[in-house]
C-alpha positions in Angstrom: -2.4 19.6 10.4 -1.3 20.1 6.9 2.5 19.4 7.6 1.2 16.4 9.2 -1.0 15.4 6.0 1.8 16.7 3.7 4.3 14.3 6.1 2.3 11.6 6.1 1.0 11.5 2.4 4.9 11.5 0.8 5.5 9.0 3.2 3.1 6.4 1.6 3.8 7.2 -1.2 7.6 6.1 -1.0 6.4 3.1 1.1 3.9 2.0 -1.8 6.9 2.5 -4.5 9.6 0.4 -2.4 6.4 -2.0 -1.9 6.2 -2.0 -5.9 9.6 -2.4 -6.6 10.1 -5.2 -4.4 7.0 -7.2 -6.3 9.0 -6.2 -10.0 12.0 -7.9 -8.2 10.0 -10.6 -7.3 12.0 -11.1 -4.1 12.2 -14.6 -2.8 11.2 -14.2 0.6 8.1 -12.4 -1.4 7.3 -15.2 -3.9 7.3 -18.0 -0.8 4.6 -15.6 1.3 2.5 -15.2 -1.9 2.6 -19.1 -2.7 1.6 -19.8 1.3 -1.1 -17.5 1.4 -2.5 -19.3 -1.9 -2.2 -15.9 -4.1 -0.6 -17.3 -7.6 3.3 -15.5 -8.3 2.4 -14.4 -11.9 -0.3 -11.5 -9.8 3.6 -10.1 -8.4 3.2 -7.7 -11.5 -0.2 -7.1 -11.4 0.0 -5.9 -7.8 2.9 -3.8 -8.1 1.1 -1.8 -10.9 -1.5 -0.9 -8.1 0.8 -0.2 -5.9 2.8 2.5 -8.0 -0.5 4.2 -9.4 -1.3 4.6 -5.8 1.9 5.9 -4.9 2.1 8.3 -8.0 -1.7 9.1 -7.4 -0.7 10.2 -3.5 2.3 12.7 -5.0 0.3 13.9 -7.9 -2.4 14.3 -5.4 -0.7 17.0 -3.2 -1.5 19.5 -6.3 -4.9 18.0 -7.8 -6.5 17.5 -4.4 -9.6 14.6 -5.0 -6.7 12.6 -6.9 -4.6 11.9 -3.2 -7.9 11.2 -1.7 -8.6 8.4 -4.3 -5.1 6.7 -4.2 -4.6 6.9 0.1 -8.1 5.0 -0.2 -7.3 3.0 -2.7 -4.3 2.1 -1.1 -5.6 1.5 2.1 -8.2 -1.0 0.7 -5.6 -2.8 -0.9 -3.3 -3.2 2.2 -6.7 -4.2 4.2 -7.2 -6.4 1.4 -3.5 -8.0 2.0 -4.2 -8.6 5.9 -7.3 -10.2 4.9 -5.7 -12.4 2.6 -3.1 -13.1 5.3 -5.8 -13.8 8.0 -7.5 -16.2 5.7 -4.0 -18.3 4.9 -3.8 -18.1 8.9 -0.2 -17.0 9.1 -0.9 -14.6 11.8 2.9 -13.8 12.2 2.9 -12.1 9.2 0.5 -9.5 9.7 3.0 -6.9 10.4 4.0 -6.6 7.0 1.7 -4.5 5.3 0.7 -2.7 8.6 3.2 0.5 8.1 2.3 0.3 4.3 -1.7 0.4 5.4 -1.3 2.3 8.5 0.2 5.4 6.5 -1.9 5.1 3.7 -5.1 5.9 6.1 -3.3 8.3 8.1 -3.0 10.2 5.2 -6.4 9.6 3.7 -7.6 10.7 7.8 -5.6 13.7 7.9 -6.5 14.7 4.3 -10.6 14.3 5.6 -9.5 16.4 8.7 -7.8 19.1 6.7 
């Protein structure tokens, strides 16, 4: 179970920094998605400071324990709160995007719980 946690933890926490990089870069195909779904392109920044904390919270987290907790739930409430913003712009097709980002996120926060 801990290989599993430990597994599953560093890989959210890479997923949540590429996430965060790619809002600093303010990729095209990134900006257009945030303008459909009505979410204003200056909160590109904003969002990808999240995202990092989270990500360093989840690697700092494998030595100060109640730290990885926090950031896998925080992340996971943020990528909830992205496919809720999706489902309210109604572009349904785009709900896989931040599925593997939230999908790892709770596995670890699960599999730290279960530990």
């Amino acid at each position: 179970m801990h290989t599993a946690y430990l597994i599953f933890t560093v890989l959210a926490a890479l997923s949540a920094a590429v996430a965060a990089l790619i809002d600093v870069f303010r990729a095209q195909w990134v900006r257009e998605n945030m303008k459909q779904y009505g979410v204003p392109e200056w909160t590109l920044y904003p969002l990808a400071v999240i995202k990092a904390a989270g990500a360093i919270g989840l690697l700092v987290g494998l030595a100060v324990p109640p730290l990885a907790l926090a950031a896998a739930l925080g992340l996971t409430l943020y990528f909830l709160l992205a496919v809720a913003t999706i489902l309210r712009a109604r572009f349904y097709s785009h709900l896989g995007y931040p599925m593997p980002y939230l999908l790892t996120a709770a596995a670890s926060a699960a599999l730290f719980a279960a530990a």
